[in-house]
C-alpha positions as CSV (number, residue, x, y, z in Angstrom):
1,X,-51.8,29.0,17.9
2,X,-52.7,25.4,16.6
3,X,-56.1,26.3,18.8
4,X,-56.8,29.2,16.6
5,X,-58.9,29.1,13.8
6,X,-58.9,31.4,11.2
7,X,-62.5,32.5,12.2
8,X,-61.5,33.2,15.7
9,X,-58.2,34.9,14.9
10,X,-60.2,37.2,12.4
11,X,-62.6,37.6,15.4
12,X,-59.9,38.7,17.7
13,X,-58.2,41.2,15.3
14,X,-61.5,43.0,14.4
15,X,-61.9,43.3,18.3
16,X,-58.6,44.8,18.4
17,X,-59.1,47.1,15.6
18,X,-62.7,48.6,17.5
19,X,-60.4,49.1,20.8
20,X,-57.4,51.0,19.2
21,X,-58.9,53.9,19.9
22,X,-58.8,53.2,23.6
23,X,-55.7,52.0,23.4
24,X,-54.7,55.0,22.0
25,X,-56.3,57.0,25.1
26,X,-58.7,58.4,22.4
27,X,-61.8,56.9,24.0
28,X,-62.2,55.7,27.7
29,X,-63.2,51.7,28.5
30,X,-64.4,50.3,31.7
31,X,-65.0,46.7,30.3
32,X,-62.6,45.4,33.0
33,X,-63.9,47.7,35.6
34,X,-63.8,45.6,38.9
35,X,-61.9,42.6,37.5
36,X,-58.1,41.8,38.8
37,X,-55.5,40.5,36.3
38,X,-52.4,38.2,37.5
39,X,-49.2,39.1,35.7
40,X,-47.1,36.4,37.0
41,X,-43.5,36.4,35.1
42,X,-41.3,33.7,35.9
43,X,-38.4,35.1,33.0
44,X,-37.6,39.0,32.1
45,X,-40.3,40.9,29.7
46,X,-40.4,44.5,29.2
47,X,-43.1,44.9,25.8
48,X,-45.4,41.7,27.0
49,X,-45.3,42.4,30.8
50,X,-45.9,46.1,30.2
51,X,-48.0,45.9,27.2
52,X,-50.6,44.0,29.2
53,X,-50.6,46.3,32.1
54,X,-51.1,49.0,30.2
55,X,-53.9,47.1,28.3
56,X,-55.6,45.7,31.2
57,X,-55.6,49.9,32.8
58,X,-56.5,51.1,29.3
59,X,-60.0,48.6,30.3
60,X,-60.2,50.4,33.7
61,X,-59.3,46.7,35.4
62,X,-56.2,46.1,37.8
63,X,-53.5,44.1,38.2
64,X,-51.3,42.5,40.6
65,X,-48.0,41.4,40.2
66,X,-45.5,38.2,41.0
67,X,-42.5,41.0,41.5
68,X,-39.5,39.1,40.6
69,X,-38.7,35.3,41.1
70,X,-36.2,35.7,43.9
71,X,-39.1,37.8,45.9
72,X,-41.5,35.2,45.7
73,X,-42.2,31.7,47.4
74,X,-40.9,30.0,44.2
75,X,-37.8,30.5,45.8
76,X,-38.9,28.5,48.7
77,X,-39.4,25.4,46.5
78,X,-43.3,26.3,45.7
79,X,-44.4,24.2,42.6
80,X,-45.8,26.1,39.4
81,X,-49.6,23.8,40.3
82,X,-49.7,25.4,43.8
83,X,-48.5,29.1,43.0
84,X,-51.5,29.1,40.1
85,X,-53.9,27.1,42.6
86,X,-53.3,29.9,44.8
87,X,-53.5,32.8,42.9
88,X,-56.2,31.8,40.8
89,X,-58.3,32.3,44.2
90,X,-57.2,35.8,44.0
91,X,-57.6,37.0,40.4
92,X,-60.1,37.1,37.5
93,X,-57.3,36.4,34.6
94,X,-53.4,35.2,34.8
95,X,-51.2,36.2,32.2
96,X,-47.9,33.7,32.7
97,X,-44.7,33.9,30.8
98,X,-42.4,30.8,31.8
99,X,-39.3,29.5,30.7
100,X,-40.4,25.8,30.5
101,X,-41.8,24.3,27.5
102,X,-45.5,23.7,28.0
103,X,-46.0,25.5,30.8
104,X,-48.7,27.8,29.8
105,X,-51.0,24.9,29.2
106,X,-50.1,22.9,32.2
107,X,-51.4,25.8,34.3
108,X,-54.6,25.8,33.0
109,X,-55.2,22.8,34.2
110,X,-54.5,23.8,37.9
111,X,-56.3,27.3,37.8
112,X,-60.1,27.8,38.3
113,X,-59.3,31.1,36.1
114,X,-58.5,31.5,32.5
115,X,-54.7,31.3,31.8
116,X,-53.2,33.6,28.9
117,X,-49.9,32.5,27.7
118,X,-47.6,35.4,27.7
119,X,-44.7,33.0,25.9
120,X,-43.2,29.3,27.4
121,X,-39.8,28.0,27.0
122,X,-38.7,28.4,23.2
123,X,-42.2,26.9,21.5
124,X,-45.1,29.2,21.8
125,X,-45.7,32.8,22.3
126,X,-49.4,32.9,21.1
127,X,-50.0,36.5,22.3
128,X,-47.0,38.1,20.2
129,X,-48.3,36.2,17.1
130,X,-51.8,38.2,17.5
131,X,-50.4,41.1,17.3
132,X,-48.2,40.2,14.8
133,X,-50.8,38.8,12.7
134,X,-52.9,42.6,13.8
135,X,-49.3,44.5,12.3
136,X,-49.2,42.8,9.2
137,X,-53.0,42.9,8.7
138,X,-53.0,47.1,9.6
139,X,-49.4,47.8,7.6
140,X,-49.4,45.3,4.5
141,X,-52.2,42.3,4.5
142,X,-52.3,38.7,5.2
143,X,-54.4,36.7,2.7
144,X,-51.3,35.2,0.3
145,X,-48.2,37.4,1.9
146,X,-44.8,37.0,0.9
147,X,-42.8,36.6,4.0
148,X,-39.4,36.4,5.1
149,X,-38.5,35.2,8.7
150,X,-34.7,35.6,9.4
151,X,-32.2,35.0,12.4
152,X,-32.9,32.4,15.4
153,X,-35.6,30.1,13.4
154,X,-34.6,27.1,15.9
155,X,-35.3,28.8,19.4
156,X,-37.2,31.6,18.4
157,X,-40.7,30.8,19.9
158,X,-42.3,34.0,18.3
159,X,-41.9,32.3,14.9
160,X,-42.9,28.9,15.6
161,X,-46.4,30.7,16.4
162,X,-46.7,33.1,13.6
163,X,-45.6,30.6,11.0
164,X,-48.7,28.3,12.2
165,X,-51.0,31.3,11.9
166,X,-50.0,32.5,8.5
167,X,-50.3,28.8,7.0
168,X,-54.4,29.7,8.0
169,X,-54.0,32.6,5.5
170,X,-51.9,30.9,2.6
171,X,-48.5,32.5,3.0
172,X,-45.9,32.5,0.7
173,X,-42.1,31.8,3.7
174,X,-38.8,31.7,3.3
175,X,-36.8,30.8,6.1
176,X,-33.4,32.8,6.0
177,X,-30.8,31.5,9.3
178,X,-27.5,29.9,9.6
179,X,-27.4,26.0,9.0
180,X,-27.3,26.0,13.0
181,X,-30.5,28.0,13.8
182,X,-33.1,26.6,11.1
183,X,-36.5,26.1,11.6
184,X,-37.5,23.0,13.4
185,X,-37.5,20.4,10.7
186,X,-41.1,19.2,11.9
187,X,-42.3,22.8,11.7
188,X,-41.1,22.6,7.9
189,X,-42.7,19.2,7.2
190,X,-46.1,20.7,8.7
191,X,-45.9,23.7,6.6
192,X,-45.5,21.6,3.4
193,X,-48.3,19.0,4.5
194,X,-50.5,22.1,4.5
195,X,-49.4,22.9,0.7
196,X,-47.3,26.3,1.7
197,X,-44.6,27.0,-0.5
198,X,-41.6,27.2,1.8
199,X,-38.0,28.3,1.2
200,X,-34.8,28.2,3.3
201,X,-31.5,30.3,2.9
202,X,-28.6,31.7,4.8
203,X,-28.6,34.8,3.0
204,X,-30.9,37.7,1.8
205,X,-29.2,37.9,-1.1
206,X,-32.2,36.5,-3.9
207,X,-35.2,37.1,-1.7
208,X,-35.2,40.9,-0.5
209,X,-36.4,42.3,-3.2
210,X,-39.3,39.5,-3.5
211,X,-41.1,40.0,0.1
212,X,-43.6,42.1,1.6
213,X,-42.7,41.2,4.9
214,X,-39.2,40.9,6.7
215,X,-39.5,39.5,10.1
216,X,-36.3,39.6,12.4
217,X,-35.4,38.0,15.2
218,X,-32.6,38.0,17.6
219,X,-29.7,35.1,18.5
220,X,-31.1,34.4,22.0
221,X,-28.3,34.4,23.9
222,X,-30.1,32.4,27.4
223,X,-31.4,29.7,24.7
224,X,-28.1,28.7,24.1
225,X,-26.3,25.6,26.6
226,X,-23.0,26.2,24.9
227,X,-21.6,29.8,25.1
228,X,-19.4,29.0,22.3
229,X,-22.3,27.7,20.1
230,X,-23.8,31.4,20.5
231,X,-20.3,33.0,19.9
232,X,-20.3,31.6,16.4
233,X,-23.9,32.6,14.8
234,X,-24.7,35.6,17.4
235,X,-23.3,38.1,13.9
236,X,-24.4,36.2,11.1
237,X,-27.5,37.6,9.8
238,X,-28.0,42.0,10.1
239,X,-29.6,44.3,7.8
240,X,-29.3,48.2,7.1
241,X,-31.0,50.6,5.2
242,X,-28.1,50.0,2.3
243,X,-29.6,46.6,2.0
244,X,-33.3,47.6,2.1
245,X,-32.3,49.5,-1.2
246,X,-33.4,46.7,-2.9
247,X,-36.4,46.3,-1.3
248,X,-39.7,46.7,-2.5
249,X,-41.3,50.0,-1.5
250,X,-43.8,48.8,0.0
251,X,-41.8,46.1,2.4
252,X,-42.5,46.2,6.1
253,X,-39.7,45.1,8.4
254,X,-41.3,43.5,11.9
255,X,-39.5,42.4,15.2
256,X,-40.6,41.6,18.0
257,X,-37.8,42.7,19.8
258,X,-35.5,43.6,21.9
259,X,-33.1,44.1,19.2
260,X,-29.0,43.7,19.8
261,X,-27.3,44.0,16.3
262,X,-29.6,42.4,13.8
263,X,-31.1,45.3,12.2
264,X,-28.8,48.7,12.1
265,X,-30.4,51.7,13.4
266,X,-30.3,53.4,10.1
267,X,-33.5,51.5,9.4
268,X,-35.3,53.0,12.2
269,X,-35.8,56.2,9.7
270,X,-37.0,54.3,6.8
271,X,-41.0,54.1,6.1
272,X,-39.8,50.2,5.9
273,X,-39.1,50.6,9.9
274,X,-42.5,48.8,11.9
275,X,-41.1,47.4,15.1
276,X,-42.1,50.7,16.8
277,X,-45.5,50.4,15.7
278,X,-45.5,46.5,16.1
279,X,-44.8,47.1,19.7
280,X,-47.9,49.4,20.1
281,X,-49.7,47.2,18.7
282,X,-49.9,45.0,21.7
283,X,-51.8,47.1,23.9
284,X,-55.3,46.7,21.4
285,X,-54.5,43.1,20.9
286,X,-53.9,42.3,24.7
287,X,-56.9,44.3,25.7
288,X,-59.2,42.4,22.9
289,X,-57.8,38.7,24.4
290,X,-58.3,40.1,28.1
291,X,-61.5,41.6,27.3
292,X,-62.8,37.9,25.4
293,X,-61.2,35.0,27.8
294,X,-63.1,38.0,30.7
295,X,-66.1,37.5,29.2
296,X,-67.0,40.8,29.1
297,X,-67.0,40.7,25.0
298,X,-68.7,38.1,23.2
């Protein structure tokens, strides 16, 4: 997100916000009418793979598909720089999702096609953030929000993005996690450098009925090298519609999902409840980035 401005991220929501209605299956768009999209997924994805399929057909474009790792010549010993050399001769756009840090950016450098970065290892997840950023601007606003971000702050990528991005707009964050899954203390420093008034917690006792916002997150099991390491926070942070009680009305609780036991399914039937909706969301935002690194919008 750090090459984001706030210019361009505005820039990308409004674009967004005037294909919704496509999105929606409202209106028909044939912007990516003749163009071929790579969705090559080195690690499981169900909302980003299918989210951008269905935005990339919502344009009237194509895709193909990697399949699954074991199908594929990766399993042959075939180096990330060759498969993207190779397909990059075969589409017009890759979408990539790979579990090794810095991956996205490293293929870009090998492709003659532009590379979107459908989330690498447990640092960036650029895409999610845009339509987290698109959620919070349709349901609440950004300029000055009050925001909580609770649960895995240490390997949760989709938070290390979004917390960059709503520095731009002067956000107001606490941090709520065990001691053992904080945000990254350099993440924190950054923050503060940029003069955002940042608060850490293990609780939500305090802070509930202060934010406008409640992002959750999930203990990500596969991040974790020790199983007993994951045993011992995997419970430690949930809410349920008795907490949200004392909530503001007008709070908005956001996940990017999938969920295990963090938030109790009693929220899903409060107007608090916007993971559903978050999750649409991704189809407008994916087609606007496919749409602008196509070329095809300017």
């Amino acid at each position: 997100m750090k090459d984001f401005s706030r210019e361009e991220i505005d820039f990308v929501l409004d674009t967004a916000e005037k294909l919704e209605p496509a999105a929606r299956g409202l209106e028909k768009s044939r912007l990516l009418d003749g163009k071929l999209v790579a969705l090559l997924f080195f690690e499981p994805s169900t909302r980003t793979r299918l989210s951008f399929e269905t935005a990339v057909n919502r344009l009237g474009g194509k895709t193909i598909n990697l399949g699954s790792v074991e199908a594929s010549s990766v399993m042959k010993g075939e180096n990330l720089a060759d498969t993207i050399r190779v397909v990059s001769g075969y589409a017009d756009v890759i979408v990539m999702r790979h579990p090794k840090d810095g991956a996205g950016r490293m293929a870009s450098e090998f492709s003659s096609v532009p590379i979107i970065n459908g989330g690498d290892g447990s640092v960036h997840h650029p895409t999610q953030t845009i339509l987290d950023l698109y959620t919070i601007r349709r349901e609440s606003h950004l300029e000055g929000l009050k925001i909580a971000m609770a649960g895995d702050l240490k390997y949760g990528r989709t938070v290390h993005s979004l917390c960059q991005a709503l520095a731009l707009y002067g956000a107001d964050m606490t941090f709520v996690s065990p001691p053992e899954l904080r945000m990254p203390p350099e993440i924190v420093r950054e923050l503060k450098r940029q003069k955002i008034r940042v608060k850490e917690t293990d609780s939500f006792e305090g802070i509930i009925g202060d934010v406008e916002v409640l992002y959750m997150t999930r203990v990500q099991r596969e991040r974790f090298p020790d199983p007993e390491e994951y045993l011992k926070v995997a419970d430690s942070l949930r809410i349920d519609a008795k907490l949200l009680k004392a909530a503001k009305p007008e709070l908005k609780v956001l996940h990017p999902l999938p969920r295990v036991n963090e938030i109790e399914h009693d929220v899903d039937s409060t107007p608090h409840a916007c993971y559903f909706e978050q999750a649409f969301y991704g189809v407008p935002t994916r087609m606007a980035l496919l749409a602008l690194v196509a070329g095809v919008i300017k």
